[in-house]
N, C-alpha and C positions, 0 to 999 in steps of 0.2 A: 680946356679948363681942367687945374688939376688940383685937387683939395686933400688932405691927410685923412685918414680914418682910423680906428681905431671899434676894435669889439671883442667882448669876449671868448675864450673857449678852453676847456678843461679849466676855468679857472685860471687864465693869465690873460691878460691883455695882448693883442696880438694887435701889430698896427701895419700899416700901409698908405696908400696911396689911391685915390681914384682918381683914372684921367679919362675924360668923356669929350664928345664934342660938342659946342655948341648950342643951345636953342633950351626949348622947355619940353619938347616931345620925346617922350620912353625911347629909348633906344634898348638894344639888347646890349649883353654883358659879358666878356669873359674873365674869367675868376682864372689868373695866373700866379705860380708859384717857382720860387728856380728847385735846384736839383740837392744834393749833396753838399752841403754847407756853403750856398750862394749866398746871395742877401739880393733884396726887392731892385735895388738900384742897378743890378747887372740885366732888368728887365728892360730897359727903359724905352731901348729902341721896340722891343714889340711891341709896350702900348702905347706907345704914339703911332705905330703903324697901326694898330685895331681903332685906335680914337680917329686917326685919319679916313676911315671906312666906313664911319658912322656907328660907331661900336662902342662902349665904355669898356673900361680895362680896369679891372680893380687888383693891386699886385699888392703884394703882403710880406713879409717876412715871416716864416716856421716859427713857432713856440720854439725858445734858447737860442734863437740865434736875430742878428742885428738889434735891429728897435724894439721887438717885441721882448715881452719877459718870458722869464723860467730858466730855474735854477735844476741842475749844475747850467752853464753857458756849453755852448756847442755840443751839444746834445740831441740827437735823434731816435726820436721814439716814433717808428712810422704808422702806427697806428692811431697816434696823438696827432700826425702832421694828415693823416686823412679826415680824421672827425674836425681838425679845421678847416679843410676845405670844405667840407658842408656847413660848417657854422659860417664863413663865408658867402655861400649858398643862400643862408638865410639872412642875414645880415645886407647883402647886395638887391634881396629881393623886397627886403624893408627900405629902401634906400630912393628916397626921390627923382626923377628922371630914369629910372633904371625900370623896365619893362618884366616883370616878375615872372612871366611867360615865358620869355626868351634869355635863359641864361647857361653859356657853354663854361665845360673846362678846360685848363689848359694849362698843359704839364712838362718838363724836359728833363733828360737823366732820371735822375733816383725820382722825383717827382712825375714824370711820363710814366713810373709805374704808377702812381699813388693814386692817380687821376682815374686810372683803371679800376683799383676798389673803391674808390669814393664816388666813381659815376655809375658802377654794378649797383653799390648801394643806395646814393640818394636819386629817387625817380623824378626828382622836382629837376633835373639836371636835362639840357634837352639836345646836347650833345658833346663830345670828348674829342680833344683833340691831346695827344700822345706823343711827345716829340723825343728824338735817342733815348727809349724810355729802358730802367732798370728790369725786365719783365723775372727775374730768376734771382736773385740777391745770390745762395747758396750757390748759385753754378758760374755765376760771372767770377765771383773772388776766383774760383778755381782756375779760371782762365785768365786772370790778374795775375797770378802769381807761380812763379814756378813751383812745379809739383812737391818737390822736397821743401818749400817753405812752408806750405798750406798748414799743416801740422803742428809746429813751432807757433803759426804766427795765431793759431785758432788755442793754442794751448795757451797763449797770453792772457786771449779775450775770456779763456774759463779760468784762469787764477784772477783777473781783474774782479769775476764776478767774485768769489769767493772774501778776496781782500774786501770788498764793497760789504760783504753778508759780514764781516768783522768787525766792520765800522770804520775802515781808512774811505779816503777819496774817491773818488771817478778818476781813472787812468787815463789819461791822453796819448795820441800817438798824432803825428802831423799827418795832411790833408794829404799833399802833395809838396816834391821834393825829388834832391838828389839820395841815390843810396838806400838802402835796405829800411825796413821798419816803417812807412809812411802808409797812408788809405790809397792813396791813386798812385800807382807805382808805373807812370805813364811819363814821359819826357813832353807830350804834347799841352797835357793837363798841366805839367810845372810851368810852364811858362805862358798858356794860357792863365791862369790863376795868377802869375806874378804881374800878368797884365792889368788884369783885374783890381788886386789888391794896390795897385800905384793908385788906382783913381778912385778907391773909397778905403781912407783910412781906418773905418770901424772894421773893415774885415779882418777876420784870425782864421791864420791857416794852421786849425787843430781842430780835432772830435774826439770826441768819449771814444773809451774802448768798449764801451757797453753799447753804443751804435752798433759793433758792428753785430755784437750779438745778441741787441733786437732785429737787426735787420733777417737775421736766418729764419724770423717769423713771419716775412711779407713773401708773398707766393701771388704777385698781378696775374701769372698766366691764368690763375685759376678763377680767375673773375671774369676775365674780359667777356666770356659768352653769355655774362649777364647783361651785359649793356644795351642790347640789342630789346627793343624795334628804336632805341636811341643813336643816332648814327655815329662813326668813330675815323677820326682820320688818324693813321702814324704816320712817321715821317722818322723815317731811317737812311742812315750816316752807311753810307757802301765800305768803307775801310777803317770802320769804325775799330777800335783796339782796346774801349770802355767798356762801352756796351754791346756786346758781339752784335752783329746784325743777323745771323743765321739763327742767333734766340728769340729776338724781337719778328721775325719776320716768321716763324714757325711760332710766335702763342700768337701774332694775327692772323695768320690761318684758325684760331680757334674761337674767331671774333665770327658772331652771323650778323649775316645782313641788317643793313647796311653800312659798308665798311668800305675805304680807301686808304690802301696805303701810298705811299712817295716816299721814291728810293734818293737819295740826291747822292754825287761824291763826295769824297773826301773823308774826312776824319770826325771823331768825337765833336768836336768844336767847331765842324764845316757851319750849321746853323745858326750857327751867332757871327759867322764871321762871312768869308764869301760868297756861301750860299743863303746868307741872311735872304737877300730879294726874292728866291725861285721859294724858297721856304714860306717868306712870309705873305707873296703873292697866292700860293696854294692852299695854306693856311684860310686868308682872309677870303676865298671864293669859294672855298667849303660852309666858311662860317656864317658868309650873306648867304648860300642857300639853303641851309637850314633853320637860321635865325630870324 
C-alpha cells in the first residue's frame, strides 16, 4: 500500500511517499532520503524491498528539490536536509500503522552522511543505516578533483557567495557531466545519472554553488560516536571513486558499539545497481533485528 504524504519543516512543505505492507498492526519504519540532488522516485526499489519485509518505508524528497518546496530550486543546505530527517522522525511517528518505537534511518551518498548527524542527534531514532555515505565533504572534493583545480574551482564558490551578499542570483554549476566545471566530475555518475534522469522527467542536473559551500560545514565523522548504544550499519562501495572508501571506513572505526559494516564490490553506484540484492538482503536483516 502506498499513499503520498506531505509535512512540514523549516517552513516548506516537504512531500513524499509511504509505502507499507499490508494489514492494521504497527509495523516499524524506515525514514529514507537519496544522496546529492536525487529525487524520492530513484528510491523506489528499496522501499518496496523494506515494505516486502514487513517494514513501512517513508521516502521523501530534500527541501529545493523535486515535489517538495524551497526557493532557490537545487539547493543544498545540509543542515536543513537533517532537521528534515527528524521532522520526518516525528511526522512517521504521528502517522497511523507506523509503530512509534521502532523507527530507523536510512541514508546513501551525501545523505549516508546526514543520517549520521541526524541520528547522533535525534535519540527517538533507534537505529542508522549509512549507505556510500559522504562522511568528509572538505576532503572528498579534494580527492574529486585534481589538485591544481581545487583552488580555482573553491575560488568560484567564494565569488558566488560574495555576488549572492550584492544581490545577484544563486550560481549554478551542473551535477554531472562531460568536461571541466560540473559537481561529480566522475564518468560513472554521468551516465549513472543520465540513466536516472531518462525515467523521471522532473529531474535537473544542476545545484547551487553555495552547496557546495554549505557543504564544508558538514563534518559526519564527527557525530557518528554519538549514535551508539543505537546500533549502525554502513555499507561501503570497495572501488568506490565518489565517496573514497578508505574515509568512510576509517570515521566507522570511530562509530562504538554496536556497529556493522558491509564491504560489497564495485563502484559508486554498485548499490543501486548489481549489488542492489547482497545490499538490500543485509540491510533488511539488520533492520528485522533491531526493529
Amino acid at each position: 500500500m502506498r499513499v503520498d504524504v506531505e509535512f512540514m519543516s523549516g517552513g516548506l512543505a516537504v512531500r513524499g511517499y509511504l509505502e507499507r505492507p499490508d494489514g492494521d498492526r504497527p509495523v516499524p519504519a524506515v525514514v529514507l532520503a537519496h544522496g546529492f540532488g536525487g529525487l524520492k522516485e530513484w528510491l523506489e526499489p528499496q522501499a518496496a524491498a523494506l515494505a516486502g519485509a514487513r517494514m513501512a518505508a517513508l521516502v521523501y524528497d530534500h527541501p529545493h528539490f523535486g515535489a517538495s518546496d524551497g526557493l532557490p530550486r537545487q539547493h543544498i543546505d545540509p543542515f536543513a536536509q537533517v532537521r528534515a530527517y527528524r521532522d520526518v522522525v516525528t511526522f512517521a511517528r504521528a502517522t497511523a500503522g507506523v509503530d512509534p518505537a521502532r523507527i530507523a534511518l536510512w541514508g546513501t551518498s551525501l545523505a549516508g552522511g546526514l543520517v549520521l548527524v541526524a541520528g547522533a542527534a535525534d535519540r527517538r531514532v533507534c537505529a542508522v543505516v549509512s549507505q556510500i555515505p559522504v562522511v568528509d565533504p572538505a576532503a572528498t572534493l579534494r580527492r574529486m578533483l585534481p589538485e591544481a583545480a581545487v583552488a580555482p574551482f573553491l575560488q568560484r564558490v567564494d565569488a558566488d557567495r560574495e555576488a549572492r551578499f550584492a544581490g545577484h542570483d544563486y550560481g549554478t554549476l551542473p551535477i554531472a557531466g562531460a568536461g571541466p566545471g560540473v559537481a561529480l566530475p566522475d564518468p560513472e555518475t554521468a551516465a549513472f545519472i543520465a540513466g536516472q534522469a531518462a525515467r523521471t522527467p522532473a529531474y535537473r542536473n544542476e545545484i547551487t554553488l553555495a552547496t557546495i559551500d554549505l557543504l564544508h560545514e558538514l563534518a559526519p565523522h564527527a557525530f557518528i560516536s554519538a549514535i551508539s548504544p543505537r546500533p549502525i550499519l554502513m555499507t561501503v562501495a570497495a572501488q568506490d571513486t565518489l565517496c573514497p572508501p578508505d574515509l568512510a571506513i576509517g570515521t566507522f572505526g570511530l562509530a562504538r558499539e554496536p556497529k556493522e559494516s558491509h564491504l560489497v564490490p564495485g563502484g559508486h553506484h554498485a548499490p543501486y545497481q548489481d549489488q542492489f540484492q547482497p545490499v538490500m538482503d543485509r540491510q533488511i536483516e539488520f533492520l528485522t533485528r533491531y526493529l
